[in-house]
Residue frames relative to the residue before (quaternion, step in Angstrom):
aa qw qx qy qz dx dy dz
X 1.0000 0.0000 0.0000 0.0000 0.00 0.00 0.00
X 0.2329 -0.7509 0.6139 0.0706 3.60 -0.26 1.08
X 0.6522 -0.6909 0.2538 0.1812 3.02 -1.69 0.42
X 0.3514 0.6296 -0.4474 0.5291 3.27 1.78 0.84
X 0.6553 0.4898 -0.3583 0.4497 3.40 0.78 -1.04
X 0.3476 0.8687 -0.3182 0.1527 4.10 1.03 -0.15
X 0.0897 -0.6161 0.5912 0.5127 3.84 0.05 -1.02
X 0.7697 -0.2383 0.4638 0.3682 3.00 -2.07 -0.35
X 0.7612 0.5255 -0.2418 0.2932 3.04 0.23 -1.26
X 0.6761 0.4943 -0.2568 0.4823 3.47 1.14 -1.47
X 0.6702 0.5825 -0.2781 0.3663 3.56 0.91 -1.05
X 0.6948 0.3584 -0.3002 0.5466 3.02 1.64 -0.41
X 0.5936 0.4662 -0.4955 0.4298 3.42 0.58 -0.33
X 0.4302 0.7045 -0.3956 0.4027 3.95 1.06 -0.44
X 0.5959 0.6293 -0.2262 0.4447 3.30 0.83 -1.71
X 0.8278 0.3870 -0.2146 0.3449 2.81 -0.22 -2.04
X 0.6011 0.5755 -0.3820 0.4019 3.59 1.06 -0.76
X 0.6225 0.5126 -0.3910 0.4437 3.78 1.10 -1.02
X 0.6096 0.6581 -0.3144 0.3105 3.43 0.60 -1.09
X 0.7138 0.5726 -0.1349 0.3801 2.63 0.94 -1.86
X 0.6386 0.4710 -0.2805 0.5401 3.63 1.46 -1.15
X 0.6370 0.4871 -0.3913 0.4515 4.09 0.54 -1.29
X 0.6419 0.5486 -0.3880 0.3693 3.99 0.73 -0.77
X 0.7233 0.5539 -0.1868 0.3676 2.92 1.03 -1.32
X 0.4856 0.6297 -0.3270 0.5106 3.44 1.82 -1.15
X 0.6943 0.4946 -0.3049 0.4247 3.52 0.12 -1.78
X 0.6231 0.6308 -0.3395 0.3139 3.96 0.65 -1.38
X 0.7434 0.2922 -0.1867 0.5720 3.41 1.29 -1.29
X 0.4379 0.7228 -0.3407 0.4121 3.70 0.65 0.22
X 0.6348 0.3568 -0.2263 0.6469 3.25 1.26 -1.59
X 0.7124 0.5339 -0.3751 0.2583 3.37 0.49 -1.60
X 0.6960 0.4047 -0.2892 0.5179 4.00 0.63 -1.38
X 0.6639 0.5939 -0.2780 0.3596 3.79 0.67 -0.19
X 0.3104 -0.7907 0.4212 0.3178 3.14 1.48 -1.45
X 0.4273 0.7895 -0.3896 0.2057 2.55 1.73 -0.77
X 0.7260 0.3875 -0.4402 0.3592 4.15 0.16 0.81
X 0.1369 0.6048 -0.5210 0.5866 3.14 1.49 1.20
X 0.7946 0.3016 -0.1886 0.4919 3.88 -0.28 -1.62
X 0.9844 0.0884 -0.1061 0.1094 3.40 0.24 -0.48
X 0.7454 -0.5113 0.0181 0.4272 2.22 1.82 2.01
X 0.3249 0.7118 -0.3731 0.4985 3.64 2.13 -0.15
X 0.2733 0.6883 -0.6718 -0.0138 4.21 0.15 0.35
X 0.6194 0.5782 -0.3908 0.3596 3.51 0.71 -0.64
X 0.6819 0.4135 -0.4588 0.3919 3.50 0.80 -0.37
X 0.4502 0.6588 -0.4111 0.4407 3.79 0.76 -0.16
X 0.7602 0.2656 -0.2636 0.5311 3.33 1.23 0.18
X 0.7675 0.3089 -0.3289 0.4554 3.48 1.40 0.31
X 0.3829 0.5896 -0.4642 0.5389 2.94 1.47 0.74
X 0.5938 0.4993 -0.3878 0.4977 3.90 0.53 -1.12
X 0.8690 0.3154 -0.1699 0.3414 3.69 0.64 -1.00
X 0.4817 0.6931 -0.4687 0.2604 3.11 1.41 0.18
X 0.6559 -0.5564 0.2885 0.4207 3.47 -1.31 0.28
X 0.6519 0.5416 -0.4359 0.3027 4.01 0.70 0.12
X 0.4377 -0.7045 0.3943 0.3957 2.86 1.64 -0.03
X 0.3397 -0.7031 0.4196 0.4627 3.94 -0.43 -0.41
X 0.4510 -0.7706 0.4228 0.1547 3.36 -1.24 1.25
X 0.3915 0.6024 -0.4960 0.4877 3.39 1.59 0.26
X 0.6429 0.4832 -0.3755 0.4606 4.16 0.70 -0.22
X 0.4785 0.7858 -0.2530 0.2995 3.34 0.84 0.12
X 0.4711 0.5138 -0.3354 0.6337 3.67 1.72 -0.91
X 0.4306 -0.7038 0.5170 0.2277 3.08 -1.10 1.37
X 0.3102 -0.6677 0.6721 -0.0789 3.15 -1.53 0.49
X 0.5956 -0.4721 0.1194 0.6388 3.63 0.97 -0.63
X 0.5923 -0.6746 0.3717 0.2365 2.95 -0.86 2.35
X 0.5788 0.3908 -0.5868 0.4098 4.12 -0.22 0.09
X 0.8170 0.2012 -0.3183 0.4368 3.55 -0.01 -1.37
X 0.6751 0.2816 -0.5558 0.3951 3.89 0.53 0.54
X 0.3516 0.5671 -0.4674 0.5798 3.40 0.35 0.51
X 0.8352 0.1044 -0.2039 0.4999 3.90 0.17 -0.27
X 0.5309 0.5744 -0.3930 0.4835 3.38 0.98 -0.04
X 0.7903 0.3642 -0.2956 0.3941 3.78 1.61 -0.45
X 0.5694 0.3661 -0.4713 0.5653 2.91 1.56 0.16
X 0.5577 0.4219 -0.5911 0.4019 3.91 -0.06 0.36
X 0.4680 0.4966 -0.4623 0.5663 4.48 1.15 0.07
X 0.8561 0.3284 -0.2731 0.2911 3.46 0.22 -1.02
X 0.6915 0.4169 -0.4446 0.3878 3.06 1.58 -0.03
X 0.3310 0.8013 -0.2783 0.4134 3.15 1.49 0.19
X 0.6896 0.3823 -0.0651 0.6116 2.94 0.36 -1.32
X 0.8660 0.1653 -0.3376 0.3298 3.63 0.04 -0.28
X 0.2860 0.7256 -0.3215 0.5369 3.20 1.91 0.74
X 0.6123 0.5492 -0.1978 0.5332 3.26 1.10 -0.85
X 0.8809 0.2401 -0.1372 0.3840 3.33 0.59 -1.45
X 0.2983 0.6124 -0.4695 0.5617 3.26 1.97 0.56
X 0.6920 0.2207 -0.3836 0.5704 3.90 0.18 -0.78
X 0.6188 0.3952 -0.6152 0.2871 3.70 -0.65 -0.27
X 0.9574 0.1144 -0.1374 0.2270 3.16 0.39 -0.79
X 0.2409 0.7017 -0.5054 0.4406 2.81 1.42 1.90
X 0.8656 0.2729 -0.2197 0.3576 3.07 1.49 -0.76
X 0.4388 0.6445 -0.4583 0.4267 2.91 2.07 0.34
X 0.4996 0.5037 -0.4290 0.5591 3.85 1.39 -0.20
X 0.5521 0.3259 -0.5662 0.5180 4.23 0.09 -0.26
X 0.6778 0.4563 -0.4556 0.3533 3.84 -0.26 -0.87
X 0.6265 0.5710 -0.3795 0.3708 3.68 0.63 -1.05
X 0.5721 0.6196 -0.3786 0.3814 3.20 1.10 -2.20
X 0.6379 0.5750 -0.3806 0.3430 3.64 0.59 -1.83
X 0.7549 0.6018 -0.1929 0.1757 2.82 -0.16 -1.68
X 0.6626 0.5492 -0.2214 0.4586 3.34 1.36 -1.85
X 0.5994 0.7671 -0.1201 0.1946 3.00 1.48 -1.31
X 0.5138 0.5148 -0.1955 0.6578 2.96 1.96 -2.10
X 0.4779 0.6718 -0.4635 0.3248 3.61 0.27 -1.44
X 0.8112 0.5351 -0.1509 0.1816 3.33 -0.02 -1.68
X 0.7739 0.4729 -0.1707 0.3851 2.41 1.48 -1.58
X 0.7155 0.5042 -0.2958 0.3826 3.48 1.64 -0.26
């Protein structure tokens, strides 16, 4: 079943999941880089610290209980995240197929 043969809905909930990963890529990219120092990005240094994956450079254990809960509070995180992206990138689809239909 290719990806024409899809609904709306899945194709979006697909999306939302890519998004949801490339955002998340780019987040740690700037974050382990700094990279919003060079390019003028200070505000993200605060929505990165607060975002929901937490930052994966804190991970290397240190003492294995609190890393050891610090990865499973990333992984549920993180797949928290990609549960909403692509719950609501499936409502947008739902929409979409919906208008789609009507024309």
């Amino acid at each position: 079943m290719g990806w024409k043969d899809w609904s709306y809905w899945a194709k979006g909930g697909v999306l939302g999941i890519i998004i949801s990963l490339l955002g998340s890529l780019l987040a740690f990219i700037i974050d382990y880089f700094e990279l919003y120092n060079y390019l003028n990005l200070n505000f993200l240094e605060k929505i990165i610290s607060v975002n929901i994956l937490g930052s994966i450079g804190q991970l290397i254990p240190n003492d294995w209980p609190i890393s050891i809960l610090m990865i499973l509070f990333f992984i549920i995180g993180f797949g928290g995240r990609i549960l909403s992206y692509f719950i609501i990138g499936s409502i947008i689809g739902w929409i979409y197929g919906k208008i789609k239909s009507k024309r």
